[in-house]
Every structure is written in C-alpha cells, then in structure tokens.
N, CA, C and O atoms as a DFTB+ gen file, in Angstrom:
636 C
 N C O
     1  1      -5.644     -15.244     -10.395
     2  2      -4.361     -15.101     -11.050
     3  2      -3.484     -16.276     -10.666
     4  3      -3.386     -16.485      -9.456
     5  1      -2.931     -16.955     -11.365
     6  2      -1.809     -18.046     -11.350
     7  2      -0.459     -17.255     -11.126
     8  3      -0.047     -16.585     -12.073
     9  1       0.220     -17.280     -10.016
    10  2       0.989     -16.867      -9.600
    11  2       2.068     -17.753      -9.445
    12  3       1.773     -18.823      -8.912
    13  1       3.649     -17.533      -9.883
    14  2       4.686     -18.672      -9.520
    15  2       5.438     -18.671      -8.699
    16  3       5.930     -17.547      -8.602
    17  1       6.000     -19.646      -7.701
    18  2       6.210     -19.124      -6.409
    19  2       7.480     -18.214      -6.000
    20  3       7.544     -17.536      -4.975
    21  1       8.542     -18.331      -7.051
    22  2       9.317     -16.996      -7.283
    23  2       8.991     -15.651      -7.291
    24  3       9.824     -14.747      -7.212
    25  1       7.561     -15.473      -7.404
    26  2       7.397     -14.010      -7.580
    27  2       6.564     -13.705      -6.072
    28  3       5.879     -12.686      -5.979
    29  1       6.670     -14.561      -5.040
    30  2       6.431     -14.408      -3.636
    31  2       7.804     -14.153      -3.183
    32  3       7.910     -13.441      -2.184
    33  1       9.207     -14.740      -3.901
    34  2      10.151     -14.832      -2.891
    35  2      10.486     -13.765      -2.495
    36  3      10.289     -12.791      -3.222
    37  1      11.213     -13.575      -0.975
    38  2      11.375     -12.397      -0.245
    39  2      10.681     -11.319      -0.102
    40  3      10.997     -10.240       0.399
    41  1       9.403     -11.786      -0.721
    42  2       8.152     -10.719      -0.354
    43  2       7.835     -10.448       1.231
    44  3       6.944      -9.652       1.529
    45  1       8.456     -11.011       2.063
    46  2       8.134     -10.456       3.582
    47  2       9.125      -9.785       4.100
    48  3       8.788      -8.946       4.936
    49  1      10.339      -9.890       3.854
    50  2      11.654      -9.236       4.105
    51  2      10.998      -7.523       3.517
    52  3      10.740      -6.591       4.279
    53  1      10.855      -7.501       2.039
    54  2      10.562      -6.689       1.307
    55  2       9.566      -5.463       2.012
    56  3       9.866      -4.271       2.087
    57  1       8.237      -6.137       2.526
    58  2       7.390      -5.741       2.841
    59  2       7.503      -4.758       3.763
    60  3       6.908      -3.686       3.874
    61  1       8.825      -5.562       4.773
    62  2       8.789      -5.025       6.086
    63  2       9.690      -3.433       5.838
    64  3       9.306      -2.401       6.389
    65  1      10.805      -3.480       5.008
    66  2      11.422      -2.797       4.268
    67  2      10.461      -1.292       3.832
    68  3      10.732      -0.094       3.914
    69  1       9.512      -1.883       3.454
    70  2       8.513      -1.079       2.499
    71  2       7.922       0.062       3.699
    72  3       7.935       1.289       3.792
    73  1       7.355      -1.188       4.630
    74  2       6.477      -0.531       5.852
    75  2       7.613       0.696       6.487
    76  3       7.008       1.732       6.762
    77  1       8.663       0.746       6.682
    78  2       9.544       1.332       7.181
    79  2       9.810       2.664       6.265
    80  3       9.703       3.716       6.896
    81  1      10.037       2.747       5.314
    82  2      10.392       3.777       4.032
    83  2       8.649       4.336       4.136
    84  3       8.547       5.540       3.903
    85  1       7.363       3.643       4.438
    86  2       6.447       4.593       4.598
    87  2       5.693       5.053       5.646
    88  3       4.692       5.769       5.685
    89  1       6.496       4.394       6.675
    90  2       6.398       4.744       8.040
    91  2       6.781       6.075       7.909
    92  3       6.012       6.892       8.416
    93  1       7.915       6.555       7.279
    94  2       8.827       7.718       7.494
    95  2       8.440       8.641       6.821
    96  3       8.384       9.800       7.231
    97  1       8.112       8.257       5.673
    98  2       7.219       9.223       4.738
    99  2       6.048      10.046       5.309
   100  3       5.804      11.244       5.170
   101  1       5.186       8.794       6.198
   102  2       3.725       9.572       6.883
   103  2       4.171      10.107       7.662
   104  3       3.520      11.110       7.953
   105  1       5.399       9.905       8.467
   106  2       5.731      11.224       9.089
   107  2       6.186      12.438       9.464
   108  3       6.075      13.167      10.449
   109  1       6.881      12.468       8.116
   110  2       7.234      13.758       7.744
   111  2       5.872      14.015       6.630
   112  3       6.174      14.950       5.888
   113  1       5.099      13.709       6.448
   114  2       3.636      14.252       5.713
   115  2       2.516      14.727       6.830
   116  3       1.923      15.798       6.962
   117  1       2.477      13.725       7.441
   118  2       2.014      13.844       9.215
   119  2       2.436      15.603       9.860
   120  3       1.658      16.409      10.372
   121  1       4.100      15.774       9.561
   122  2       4.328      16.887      10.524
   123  2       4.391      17.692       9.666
   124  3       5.259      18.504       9.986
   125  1       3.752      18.052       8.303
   126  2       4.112      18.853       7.802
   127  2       2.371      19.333       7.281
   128  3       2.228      20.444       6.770
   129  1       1.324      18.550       7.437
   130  2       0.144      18.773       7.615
   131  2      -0.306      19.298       8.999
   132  3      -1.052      20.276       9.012
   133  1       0.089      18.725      10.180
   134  2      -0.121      19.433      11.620
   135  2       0.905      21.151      11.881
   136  3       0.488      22.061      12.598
   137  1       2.227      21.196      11.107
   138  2       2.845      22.349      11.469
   139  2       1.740      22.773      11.027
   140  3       0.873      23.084      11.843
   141  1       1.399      22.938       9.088
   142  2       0.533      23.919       8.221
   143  2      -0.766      24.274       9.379
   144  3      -1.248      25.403       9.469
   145  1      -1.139      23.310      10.074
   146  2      -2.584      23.456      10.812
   147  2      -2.051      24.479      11.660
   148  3      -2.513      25.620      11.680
   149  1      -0.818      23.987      12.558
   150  2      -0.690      24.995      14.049
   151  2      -0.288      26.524      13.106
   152  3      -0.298      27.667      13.562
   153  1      -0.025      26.193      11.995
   154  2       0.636      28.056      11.885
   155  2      -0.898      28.375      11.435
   156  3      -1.393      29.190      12.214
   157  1      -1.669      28.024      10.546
   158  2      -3.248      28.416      10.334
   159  2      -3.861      28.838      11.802
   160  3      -4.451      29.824      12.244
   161  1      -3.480      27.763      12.248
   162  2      -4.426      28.332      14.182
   163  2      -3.947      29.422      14.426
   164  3      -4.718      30.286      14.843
   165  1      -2.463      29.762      14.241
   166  2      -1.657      30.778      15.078
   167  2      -2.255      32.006      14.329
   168  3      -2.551      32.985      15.015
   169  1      -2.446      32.041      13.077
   170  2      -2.795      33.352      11.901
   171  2      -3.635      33.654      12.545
   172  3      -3.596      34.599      13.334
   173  1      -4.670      32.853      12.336
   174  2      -6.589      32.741      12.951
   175  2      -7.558      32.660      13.843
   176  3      -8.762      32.426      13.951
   177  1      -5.968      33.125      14.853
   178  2      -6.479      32.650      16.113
   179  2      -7.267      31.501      16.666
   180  3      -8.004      31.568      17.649
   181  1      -7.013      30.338      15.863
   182  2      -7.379      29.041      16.134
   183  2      -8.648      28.993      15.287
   184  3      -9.157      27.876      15.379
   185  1      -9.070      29.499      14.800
   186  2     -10.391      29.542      13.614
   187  2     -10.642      29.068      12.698
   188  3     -11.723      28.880      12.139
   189  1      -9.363      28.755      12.380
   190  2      -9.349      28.010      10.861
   191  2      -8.412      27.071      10.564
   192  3      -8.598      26.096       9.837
   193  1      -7.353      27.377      11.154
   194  2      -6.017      25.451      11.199
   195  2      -6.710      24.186      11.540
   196  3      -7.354      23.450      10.793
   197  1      -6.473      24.075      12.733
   198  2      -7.510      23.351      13.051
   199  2      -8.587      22.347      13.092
   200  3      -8.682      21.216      13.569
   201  1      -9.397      23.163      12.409
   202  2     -10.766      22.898      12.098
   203  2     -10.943      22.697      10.618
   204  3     -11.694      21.801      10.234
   205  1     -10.218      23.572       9.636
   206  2      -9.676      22.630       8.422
   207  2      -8.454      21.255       8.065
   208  3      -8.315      20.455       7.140
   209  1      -7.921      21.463       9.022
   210  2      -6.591      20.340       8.256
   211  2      -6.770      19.344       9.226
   212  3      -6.129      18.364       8.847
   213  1      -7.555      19.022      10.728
   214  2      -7.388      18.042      11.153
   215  2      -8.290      16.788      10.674
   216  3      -8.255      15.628      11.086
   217  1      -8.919      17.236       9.910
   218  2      -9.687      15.741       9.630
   219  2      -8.679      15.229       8.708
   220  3      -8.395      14.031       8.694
   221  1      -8.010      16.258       7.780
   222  2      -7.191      15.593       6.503
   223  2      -5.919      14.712       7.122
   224  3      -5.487      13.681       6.605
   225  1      -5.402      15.342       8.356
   226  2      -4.332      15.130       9.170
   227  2      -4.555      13.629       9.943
   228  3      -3.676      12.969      10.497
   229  1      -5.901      13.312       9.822
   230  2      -6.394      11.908      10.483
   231  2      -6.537      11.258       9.528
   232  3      -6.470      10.053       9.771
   233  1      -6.745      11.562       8.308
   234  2      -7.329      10.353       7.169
   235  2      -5.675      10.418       6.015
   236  3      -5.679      10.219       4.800
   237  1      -4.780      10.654       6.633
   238  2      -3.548      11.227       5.825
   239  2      -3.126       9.609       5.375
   240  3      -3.030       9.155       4.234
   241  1      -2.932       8.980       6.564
   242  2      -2.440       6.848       6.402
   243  2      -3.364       6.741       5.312
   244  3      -2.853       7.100       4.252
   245  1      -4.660       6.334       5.214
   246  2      -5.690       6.132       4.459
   247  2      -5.562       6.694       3.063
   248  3      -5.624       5.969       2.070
   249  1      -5.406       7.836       3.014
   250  2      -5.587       8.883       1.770
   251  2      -3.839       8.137       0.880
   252  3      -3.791       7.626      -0.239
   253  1      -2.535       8.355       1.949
   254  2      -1.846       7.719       1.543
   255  2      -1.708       6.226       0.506
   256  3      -1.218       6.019      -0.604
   257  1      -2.323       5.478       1.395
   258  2      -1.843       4.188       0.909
   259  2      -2.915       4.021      -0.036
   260  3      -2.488       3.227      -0.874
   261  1      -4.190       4.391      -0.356
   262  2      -5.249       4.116      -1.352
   263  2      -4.831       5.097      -2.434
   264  3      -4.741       4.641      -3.574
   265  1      -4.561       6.389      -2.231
   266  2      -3.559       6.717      -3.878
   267  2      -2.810       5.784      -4.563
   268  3      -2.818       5.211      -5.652
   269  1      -1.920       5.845      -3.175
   270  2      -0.731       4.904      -4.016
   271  2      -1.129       3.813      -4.404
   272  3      -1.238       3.650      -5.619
   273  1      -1.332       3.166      -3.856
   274  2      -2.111       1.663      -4.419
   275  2      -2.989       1.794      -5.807
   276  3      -3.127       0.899      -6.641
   277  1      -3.469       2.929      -5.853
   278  2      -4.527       2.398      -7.151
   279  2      -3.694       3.330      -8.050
   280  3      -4.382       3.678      -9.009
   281  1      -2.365       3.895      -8.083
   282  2      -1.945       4.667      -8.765
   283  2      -1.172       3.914     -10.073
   284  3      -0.902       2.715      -9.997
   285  1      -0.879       4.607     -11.124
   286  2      -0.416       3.415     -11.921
   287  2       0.974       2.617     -11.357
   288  3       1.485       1.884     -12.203
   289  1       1.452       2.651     -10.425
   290  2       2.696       1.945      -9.327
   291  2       2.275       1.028      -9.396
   292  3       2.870       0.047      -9.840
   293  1       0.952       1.028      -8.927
   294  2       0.020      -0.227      -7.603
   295  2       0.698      -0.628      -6.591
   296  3       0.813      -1.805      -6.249
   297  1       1.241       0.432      -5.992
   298  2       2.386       0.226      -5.092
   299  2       2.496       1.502      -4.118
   300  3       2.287       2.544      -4.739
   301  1       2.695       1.637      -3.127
   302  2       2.657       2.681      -2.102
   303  2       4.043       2.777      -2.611
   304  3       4.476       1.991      -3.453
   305  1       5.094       4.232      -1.841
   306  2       6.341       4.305      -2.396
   307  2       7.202       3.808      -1.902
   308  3       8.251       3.709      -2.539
   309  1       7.114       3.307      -0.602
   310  2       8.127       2.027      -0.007
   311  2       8.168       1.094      -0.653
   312  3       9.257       0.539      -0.805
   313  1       6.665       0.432      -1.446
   314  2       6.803      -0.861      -1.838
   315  2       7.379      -0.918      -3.192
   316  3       8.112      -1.823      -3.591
   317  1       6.921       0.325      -4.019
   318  2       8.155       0.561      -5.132
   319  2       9.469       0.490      -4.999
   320  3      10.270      -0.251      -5.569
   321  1       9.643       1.371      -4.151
   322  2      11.188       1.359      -3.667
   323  2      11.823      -0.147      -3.702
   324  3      12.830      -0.558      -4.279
   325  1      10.712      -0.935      -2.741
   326  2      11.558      -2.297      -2.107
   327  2      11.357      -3.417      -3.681
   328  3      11.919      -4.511      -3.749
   329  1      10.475      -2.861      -4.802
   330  2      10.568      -3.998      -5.725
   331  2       9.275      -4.450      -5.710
   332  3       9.252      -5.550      -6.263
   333  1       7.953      -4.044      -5.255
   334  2       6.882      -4.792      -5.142
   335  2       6.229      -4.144      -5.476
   336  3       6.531      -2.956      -5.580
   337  1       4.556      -4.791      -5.931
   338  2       3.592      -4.476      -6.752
   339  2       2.973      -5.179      -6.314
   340  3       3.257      -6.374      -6.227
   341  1       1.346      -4.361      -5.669
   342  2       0.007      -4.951      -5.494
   343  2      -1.035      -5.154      -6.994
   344  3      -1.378      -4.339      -7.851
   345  1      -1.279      -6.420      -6.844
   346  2      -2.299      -6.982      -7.937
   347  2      -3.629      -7.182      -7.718
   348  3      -3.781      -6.970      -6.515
   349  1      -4.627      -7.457      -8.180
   350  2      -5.970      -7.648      -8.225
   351  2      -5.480      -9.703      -8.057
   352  3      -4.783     -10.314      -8.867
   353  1      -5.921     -10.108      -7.187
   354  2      -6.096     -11.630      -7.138
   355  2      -6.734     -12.380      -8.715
   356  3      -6.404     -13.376      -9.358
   357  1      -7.696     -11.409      -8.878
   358  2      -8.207     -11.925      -9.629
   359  2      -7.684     -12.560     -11.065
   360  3      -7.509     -13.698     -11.502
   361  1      -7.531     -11.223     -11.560
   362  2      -6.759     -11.513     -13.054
   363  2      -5.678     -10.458     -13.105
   364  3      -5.611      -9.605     -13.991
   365  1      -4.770     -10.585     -12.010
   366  2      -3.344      -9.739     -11.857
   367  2      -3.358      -8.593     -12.504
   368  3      -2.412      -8.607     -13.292
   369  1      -4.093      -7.364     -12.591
   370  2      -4.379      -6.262     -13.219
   371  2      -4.103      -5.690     -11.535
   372  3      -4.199      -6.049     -10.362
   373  1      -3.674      -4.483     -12.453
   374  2      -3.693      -3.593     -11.024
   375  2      -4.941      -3.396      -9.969
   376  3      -6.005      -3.873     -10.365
   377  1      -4.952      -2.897      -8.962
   378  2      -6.038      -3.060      -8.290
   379  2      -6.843      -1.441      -8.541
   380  3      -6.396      -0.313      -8.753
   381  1      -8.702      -2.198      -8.340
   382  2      -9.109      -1.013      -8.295
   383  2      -9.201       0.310      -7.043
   384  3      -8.892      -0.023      -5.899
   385  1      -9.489       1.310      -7.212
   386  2      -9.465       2.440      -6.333
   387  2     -10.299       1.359      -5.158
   388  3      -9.566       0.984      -4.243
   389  1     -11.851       0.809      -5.120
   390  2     -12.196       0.163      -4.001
   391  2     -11.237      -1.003      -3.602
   392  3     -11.221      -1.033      -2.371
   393  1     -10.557      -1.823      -4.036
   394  2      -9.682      -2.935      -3.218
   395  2      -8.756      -1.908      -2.675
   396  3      -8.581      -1.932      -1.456
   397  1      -7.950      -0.743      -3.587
   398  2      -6.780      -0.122      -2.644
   399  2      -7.378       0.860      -1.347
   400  3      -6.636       1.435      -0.551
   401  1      -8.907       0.918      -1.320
   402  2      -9.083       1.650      -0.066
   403  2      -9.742       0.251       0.922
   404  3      -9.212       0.307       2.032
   405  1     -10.529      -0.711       0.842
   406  2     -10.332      -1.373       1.150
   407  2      -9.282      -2.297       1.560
   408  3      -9.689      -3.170       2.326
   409  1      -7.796      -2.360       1.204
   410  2      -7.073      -2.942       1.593
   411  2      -6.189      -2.099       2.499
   412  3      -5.311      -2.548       3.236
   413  1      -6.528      -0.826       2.355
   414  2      -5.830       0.214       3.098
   415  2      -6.344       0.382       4.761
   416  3      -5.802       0.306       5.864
   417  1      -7.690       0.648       4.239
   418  2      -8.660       0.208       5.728
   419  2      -8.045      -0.620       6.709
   420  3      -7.510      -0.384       7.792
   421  1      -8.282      -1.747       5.986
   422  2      -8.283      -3.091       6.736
   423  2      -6.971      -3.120       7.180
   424  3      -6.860      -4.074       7.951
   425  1      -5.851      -2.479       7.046
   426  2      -4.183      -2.232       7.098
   427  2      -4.213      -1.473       8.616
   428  3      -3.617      -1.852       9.624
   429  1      -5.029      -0.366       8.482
   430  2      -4.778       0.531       9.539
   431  2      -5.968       0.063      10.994
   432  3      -5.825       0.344      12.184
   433  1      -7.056      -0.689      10.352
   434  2      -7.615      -1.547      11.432
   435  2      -6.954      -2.634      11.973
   436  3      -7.403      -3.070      13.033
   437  1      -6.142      -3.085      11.561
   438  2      -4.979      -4.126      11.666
   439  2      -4.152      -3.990      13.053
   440  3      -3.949      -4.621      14.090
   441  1      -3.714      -2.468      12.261
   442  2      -2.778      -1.966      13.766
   443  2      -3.568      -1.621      14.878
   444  3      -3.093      -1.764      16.004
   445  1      -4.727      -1.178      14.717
   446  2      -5.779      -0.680      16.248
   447  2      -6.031      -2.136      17.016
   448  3      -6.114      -2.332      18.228
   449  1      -6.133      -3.169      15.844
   450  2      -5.761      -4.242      16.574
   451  2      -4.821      -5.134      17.314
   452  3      -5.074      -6.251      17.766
   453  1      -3.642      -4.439      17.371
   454  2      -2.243      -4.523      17.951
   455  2      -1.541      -5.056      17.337
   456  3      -0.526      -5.538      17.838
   457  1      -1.922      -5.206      15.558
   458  2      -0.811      -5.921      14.892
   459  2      -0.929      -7.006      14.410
   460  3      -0.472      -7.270      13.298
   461  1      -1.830      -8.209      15.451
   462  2      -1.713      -9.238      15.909
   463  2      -2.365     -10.422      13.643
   464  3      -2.182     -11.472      13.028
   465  1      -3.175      -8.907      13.531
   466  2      -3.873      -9.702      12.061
   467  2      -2.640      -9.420      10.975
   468  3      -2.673      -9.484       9.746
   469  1      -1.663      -9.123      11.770
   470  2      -0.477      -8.933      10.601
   471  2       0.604      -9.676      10.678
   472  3       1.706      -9.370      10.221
   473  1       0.236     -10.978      11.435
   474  2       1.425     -11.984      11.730
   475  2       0.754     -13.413      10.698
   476  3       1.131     -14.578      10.827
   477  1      -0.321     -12.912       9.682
   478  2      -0.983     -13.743       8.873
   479  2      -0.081     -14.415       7.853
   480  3      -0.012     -15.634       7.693
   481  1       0.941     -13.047       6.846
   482  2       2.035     -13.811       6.323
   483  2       2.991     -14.893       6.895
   484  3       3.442     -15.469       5.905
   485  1       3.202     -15.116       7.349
   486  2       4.318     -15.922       8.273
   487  2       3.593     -17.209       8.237
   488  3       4.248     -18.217       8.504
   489  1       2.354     -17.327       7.951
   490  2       1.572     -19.065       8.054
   491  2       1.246     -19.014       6.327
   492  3       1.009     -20.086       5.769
   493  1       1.246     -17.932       5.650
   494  2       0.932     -18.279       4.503
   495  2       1.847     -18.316       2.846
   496  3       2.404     -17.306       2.414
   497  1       1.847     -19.169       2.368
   498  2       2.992     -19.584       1.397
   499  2       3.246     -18.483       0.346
   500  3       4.332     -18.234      -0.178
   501  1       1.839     -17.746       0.081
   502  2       1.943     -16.503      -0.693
   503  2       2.359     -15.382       0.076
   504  3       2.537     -14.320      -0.520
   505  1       2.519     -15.438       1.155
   506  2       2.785     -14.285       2.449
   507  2       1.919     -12.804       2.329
   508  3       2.369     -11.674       2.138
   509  1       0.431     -13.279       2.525
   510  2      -0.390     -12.619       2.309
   511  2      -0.837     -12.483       3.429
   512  3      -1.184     -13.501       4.028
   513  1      -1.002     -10.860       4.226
   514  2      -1.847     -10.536       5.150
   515  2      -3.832     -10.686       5.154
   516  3      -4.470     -11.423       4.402
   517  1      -4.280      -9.978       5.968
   518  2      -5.723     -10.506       6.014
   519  2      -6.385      -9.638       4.915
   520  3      -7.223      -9.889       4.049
   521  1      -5.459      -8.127       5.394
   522  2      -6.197      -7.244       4.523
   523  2      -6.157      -7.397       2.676
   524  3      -6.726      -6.849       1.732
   525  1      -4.972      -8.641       2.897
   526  2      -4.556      -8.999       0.962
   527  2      -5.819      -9.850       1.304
   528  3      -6.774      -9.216       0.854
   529  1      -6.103     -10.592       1.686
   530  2      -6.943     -11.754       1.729
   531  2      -8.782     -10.995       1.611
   532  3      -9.621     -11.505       0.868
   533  1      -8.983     -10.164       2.199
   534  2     -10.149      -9.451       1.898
   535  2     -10.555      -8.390       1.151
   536  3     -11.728      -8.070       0.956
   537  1      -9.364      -7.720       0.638
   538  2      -9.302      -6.622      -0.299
   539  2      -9.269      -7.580      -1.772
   540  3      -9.580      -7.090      -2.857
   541  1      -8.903      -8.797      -1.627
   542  2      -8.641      -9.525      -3.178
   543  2      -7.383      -8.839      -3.910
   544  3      -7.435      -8.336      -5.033
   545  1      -6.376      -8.893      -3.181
   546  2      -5.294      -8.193      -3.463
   547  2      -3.980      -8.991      -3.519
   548  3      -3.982      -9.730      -2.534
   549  1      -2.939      -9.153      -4.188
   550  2      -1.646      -9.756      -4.064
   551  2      -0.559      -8.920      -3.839
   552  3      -0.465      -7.939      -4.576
   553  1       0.287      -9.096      -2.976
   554  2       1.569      -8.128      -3.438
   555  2       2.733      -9.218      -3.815
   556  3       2.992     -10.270      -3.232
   557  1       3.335      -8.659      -4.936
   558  2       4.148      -9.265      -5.648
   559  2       5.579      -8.679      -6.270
   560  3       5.567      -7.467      -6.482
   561  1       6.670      -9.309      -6.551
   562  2       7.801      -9.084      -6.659
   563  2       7.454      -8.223      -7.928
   564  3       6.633      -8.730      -8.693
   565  1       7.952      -7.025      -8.247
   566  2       7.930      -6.147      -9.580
   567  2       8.476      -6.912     -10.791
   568  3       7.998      -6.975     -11.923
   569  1       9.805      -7.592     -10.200
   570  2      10.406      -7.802     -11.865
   571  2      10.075      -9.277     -12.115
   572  3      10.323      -9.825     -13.189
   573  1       9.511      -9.887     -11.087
   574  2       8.849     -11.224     -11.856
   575  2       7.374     -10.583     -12.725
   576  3       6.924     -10.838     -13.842
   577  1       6.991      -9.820     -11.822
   578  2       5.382      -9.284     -12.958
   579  2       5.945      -8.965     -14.198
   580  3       5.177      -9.299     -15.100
   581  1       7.211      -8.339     -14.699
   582  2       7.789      -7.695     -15.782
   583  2       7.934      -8.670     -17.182
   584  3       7.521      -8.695     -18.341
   585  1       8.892      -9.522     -16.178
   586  2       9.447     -11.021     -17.038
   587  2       8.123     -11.620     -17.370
   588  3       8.042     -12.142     -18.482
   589  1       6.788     -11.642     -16.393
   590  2       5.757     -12.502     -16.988
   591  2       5.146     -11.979     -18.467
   592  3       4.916     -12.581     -19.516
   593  1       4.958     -10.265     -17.965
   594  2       4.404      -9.345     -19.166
   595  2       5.891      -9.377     -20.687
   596  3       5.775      -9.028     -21.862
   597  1       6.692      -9.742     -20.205
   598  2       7.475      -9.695     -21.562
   599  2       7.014     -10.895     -22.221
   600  3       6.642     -10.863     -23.395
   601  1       7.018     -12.125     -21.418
   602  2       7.053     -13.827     -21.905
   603  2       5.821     -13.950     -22.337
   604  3       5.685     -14.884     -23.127
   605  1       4.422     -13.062     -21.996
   606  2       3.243     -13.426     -22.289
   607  2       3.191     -12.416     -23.841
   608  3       2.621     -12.877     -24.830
   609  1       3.831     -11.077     -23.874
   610  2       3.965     -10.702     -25.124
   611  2       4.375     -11.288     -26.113
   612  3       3.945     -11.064     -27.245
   613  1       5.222     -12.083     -25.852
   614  2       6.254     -12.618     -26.825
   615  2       5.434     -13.989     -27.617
   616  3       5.643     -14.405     -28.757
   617  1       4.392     -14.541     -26.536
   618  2       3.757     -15.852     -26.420
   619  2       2.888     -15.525     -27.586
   620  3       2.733     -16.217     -28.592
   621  1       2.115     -13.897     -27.197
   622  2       1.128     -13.452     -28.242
   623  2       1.450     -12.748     -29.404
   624  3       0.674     -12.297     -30.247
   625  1       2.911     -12.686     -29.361
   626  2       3.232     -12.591     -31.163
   627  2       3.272     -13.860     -31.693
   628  3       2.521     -14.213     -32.602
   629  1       4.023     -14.504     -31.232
   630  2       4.263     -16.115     -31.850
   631  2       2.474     -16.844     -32.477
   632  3       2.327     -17.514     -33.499
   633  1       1.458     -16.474     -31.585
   634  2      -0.060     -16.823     -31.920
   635  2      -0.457     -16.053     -32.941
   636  3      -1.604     -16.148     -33.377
C-alpha cells in the first residue's frame, strides 16, 4: 500500500491514547469475567466457575484485540476512539482475521517481553511496531483513509 506521510501523523501520540482507553476496557472485562467465575465457584462449590471461565479469562487480551481488529472498525475501540485504523500493508484493505490474531499475539508477547519490542515506533517513520511489521499490518489515521476512499471514488467516476 502507498501510504502518504500525513496519514502517519500523530499516529504515536494516538496509539498511546488508544492503548490506555483499552487498557481500561480489559479491565473492567477482565473483572467482570473473574467476578462471573468467583460467583460460579461460590454456586458450585468451586466445580464449575473456575474451571469454565478461566481459560476465557486468560485469552480475554487476545480474543479482544483480534475481534476488534478484523471487525469491520479494523480497529480495537481505543483506536477508534483515538481516530485510527489498522490496514493490510498490502493493498490497504482491512486486515484479515489471521494478521488481526497474529498481530494481536505478537502485541501481548511484546509485553512478556518487557515492552522493550514496543519502542520500535520511535525509530520508524511509519511508526510501526514489530508486531505491525510481522502481522503485515499498518495503523493509520481514519480520516486520511476516508479522504483517500472519497478522492479515489471520485478519480473512478471521472475514468
């Protein structure tokens, strides 16, 4: 995808913005999947909370950000919020369900790694992390993608 460098601007400000609005989200989704578990334990005498909701309660980040991402947004709901939209590198189409769990992965392996693969934007002009870089993924300003899809409509009436 040919990308113009306006539709990077303030994409890291944005981002960080984003991360924060779904920081908060997973955790009120977080405590509201572990209460449902502890009151299931409490019913079931531990039989069934538990032992059903904690795997969902571990894969909740994951399950999160790969919906959202491949949802028609292409955007988790922070990054909507903040104005941004993940693309396919390729030919700027939204991304598929495998890049948004793949890029989701590689997000939350990121942090087990102390972060350190998430100081990648800051050296790069598109301000693309590792997991954009291996998922084949862009994140991009919403209303420059908008203005492109109006100007390229307009291009293909005129043809």
């Amino acid at each position: 995808m040919q990308a113009t460098p306006d539709e990077f601007d303030g994409v890291l400000r944005r981002r960080l913005a984003a991360w924060a609005v779904d920081a908060l989200l997973l955790l009120i989704l977080s405590w509201l999947v572990w209460g449902g578990a502890a009151l299931l334990a409490m019913l079931t005498i531990g039989l069934v909370g538990g032992l059903l909701l904690l795997p969902w309660a571990l894969l909740l980040p994951i399950l999160y950000g790969t919906l959202s991402i491949a949802s028609p947004l292409s955007a988790t709901p922070g990054q909507a919020l903040m104005g941004l939209a993940v693309r396919s590198e390729l030919d700027g189409s939204a991304p598929t369900l495998g890049q948004a769990f793949t890029s989701t992965t590689l997000y939350a392996l990121s942090w087990a790694a102390g972060g350190v693969p998430l100081l990648a934007p800051l050296f790069s002009h598109r301000r693309r992390t590792l997991h954009d870089l291996f998922s084949g993924t862009l994140v991009l300003r919403s209303a420059t993608l908008a203005r492109r899809s109006s100007t390229q409509g307009l291009a293909a009436e005129d043809g």
